[in-house]
C-alpha positions as a Markdown table, in Angstrom:
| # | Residue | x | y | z |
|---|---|---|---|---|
| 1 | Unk | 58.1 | -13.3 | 31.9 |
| 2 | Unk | 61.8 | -12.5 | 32.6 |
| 3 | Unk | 62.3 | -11.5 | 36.3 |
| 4 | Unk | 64.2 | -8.9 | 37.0 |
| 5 | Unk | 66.3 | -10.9 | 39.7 |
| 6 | Unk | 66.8 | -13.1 | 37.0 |
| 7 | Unk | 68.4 | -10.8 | 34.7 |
| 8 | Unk | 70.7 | -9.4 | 38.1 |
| 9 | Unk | 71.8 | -12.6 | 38.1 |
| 10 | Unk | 73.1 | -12.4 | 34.3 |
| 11 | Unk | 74.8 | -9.5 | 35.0 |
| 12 | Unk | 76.5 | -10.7 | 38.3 |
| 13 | Unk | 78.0 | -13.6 | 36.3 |
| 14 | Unk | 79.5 | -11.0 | 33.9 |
| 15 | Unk | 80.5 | -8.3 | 35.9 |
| 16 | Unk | 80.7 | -9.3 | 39.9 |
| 17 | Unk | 83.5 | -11.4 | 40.0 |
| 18 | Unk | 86.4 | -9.5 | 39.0 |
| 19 | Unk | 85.8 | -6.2 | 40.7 |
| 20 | Unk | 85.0 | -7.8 | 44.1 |
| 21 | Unk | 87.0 | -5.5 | 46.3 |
| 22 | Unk | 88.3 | -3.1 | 43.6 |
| 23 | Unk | 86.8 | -0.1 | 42.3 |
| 24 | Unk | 88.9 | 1.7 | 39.5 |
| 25 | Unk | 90.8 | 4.0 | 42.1 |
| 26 | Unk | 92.6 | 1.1 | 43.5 |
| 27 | Unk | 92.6 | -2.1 | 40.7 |
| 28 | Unk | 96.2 | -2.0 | 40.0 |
| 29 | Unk | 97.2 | -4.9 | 41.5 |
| 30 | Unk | 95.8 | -7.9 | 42.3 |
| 31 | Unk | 97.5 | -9.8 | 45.8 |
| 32 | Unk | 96.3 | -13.6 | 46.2 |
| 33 | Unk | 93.8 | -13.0 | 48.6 |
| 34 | Unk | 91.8 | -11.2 | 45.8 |
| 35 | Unk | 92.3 | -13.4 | 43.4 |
| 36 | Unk | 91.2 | -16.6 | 45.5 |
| 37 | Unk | 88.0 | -14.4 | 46.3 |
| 38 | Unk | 87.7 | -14.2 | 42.5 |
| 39 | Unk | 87.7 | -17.8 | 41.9 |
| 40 | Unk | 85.5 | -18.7 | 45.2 |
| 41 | Unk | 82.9 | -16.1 | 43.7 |
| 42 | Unk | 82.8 | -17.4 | 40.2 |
| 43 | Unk | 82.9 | -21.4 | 41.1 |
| 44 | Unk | 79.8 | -20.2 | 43.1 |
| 45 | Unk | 78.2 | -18.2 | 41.2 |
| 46 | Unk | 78.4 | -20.9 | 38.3 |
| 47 | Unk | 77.2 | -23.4 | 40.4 |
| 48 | Unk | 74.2 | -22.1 | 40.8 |
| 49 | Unk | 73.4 | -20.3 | 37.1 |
| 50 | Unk | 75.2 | -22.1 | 34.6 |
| 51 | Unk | 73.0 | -24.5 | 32.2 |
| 52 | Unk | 75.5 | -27.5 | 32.6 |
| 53 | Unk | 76.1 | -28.1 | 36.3 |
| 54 | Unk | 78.7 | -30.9 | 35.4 |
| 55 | Unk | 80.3 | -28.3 | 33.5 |
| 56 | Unk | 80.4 | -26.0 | 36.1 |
| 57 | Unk | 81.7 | -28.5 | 38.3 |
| 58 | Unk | 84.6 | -29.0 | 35.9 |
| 59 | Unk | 85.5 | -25.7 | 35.6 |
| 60 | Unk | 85.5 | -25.3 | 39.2 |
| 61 | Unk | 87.7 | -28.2 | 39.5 |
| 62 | Unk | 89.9 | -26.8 | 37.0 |
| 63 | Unk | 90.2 | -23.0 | 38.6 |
| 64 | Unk | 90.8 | -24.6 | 42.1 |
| 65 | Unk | 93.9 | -26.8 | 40.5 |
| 66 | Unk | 95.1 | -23.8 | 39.2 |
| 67 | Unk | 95.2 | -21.3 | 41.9 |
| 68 | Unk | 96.3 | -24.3 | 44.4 |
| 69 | Unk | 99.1 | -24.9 | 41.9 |
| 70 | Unk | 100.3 | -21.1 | 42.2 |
| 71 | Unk | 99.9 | -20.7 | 38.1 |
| 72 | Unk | 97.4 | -18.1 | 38.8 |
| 73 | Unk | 100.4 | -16.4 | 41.4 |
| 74 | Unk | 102.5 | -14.2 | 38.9 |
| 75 | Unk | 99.0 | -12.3 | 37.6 |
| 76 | Unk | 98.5 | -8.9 | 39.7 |
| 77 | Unk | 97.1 | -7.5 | 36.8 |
| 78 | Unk | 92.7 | -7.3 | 36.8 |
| 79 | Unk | 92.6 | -7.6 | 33.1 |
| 80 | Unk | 94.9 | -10.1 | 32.6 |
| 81 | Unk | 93.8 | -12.3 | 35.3 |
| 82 | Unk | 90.3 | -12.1 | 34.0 |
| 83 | Unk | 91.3 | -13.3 | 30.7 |
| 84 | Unk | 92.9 | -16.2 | 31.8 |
| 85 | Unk | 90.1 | -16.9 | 33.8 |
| 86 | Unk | 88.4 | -16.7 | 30.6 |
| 87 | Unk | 90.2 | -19.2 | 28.6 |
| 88 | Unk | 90.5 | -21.4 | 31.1 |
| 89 | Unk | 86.7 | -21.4 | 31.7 |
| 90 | Unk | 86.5 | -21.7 | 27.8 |
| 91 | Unk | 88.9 | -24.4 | 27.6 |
| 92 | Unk | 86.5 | -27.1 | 29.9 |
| 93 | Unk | 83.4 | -25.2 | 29.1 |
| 94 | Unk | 83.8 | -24.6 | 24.8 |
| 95 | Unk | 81.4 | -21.7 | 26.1 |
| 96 | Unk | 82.3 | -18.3 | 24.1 |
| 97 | Unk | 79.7 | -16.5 | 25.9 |
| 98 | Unk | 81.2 | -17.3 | 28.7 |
| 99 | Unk | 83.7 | -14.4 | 29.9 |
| 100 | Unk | 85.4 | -12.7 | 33.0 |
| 101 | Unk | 85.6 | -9.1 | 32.6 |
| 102 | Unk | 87.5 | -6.3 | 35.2 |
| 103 | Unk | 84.7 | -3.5 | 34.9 |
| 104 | Unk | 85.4 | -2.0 | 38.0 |
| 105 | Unk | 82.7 | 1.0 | 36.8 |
| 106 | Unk | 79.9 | -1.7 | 36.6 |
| 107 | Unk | 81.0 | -2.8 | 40.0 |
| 108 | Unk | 78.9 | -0.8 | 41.9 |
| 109 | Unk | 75.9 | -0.4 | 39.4 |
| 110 | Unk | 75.6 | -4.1 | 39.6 |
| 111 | Unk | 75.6 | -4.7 | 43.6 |
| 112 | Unk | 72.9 | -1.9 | 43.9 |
| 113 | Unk | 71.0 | -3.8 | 41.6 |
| 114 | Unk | 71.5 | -7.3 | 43.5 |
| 115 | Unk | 70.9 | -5.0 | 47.1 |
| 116 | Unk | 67.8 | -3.6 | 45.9 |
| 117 | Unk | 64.2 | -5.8 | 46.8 |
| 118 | Unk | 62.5 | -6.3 | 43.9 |
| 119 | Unk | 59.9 | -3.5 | 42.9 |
| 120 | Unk | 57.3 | -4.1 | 41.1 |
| 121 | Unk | 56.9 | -0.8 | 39.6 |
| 122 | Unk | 60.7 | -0.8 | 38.9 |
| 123 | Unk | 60.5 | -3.8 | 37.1 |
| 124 | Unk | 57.6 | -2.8 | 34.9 |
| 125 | Unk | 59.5 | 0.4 | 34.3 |
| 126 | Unk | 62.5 | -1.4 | 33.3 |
| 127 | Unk | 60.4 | -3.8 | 31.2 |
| 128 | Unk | 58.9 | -1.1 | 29.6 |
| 129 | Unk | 61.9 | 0.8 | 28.6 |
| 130 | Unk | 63.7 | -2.7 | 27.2 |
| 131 | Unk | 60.3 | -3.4 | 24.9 |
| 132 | Unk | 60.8 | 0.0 | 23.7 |
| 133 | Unk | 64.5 | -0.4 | 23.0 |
| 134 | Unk | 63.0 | -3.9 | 21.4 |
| 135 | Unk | 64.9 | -5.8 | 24.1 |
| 136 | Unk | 68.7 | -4.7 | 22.0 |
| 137 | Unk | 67.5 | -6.4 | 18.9 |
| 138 | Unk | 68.1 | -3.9 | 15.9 |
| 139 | Unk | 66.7 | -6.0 | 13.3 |
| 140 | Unk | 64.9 | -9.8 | 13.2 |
| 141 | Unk | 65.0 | -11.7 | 9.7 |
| 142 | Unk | 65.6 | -15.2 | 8.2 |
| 143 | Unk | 69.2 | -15.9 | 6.5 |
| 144 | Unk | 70.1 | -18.8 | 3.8 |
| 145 | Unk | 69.3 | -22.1 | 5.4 |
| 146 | Unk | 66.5 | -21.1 | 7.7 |
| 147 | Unk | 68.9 | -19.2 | 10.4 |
| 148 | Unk | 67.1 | -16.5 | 12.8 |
């Protein structure tokens, strides 16, 4: 069974980095400080979730180059930092389920999730209301050349 500390770890990946210190009040403008905090907080957090570690490691490699080269040093805004974050992830990892998003409104939602001890109750809740909404899937069939 799928923990729920798993899944908060899922959503971290998506949503933590890019709205570190920023909440929508204040994310105009990134200054390099936030943006090295960006980077240390996705190498890590890829380190230790993503399926290929020498892929991770590459992409590290490649974000460090980067912002120690100053091509990440003329982005100040969120969203365009996070998607060339994006495609550069992309370009080592090939991953396209692999994004940085600036979601400053699921910020918040998604440290409260990661500061709260897992409940057991609260995870049975939240299972239950995910089999009820059948987990996101709409519809399950078989296409032309046996594809699920």
């Amino acid at each position: 069974m799928l923990r729920i500390s798993t899944i908060k770890t899922c959503l971290l990946i998506l949503f933590l980095p890019v709205g570190l210190h920023l909440n929508a009040q204040q994310a105009e403008q990134l200054d390099k400080d936030e943006r090295q905090e960006v980077i240390d907080s996705l190498n890590a957090i890829l380190g230790d979730n993503y399926v290929f570690p020498e892929v991770a490691e590459k992409m590290a490699a490649l974000l460090n180059q980067k912002m120690s080269d100053g091509e990440y040093d003329a982005i100040y805004e969120p969203q365009v930092y996070a998607q060339q974050l994006t495609s550069d992830l992309q370009s080592i990892s090939h991953d396209l389920h692999l994004r940085v998003n600036f979601a400053p409104q699921q910020v918040t939602r998604m440290r409260e999730m990661a500061a709260a001890p897992d409940d057991e109750d609260a995870n049975e809740e939240w299972m239950a209301n995910q089999r009820f909404g059948n987990f996101g899937f709409q519809e399950v069939k078989f296409l032309e050349g046996n594809i699920g």
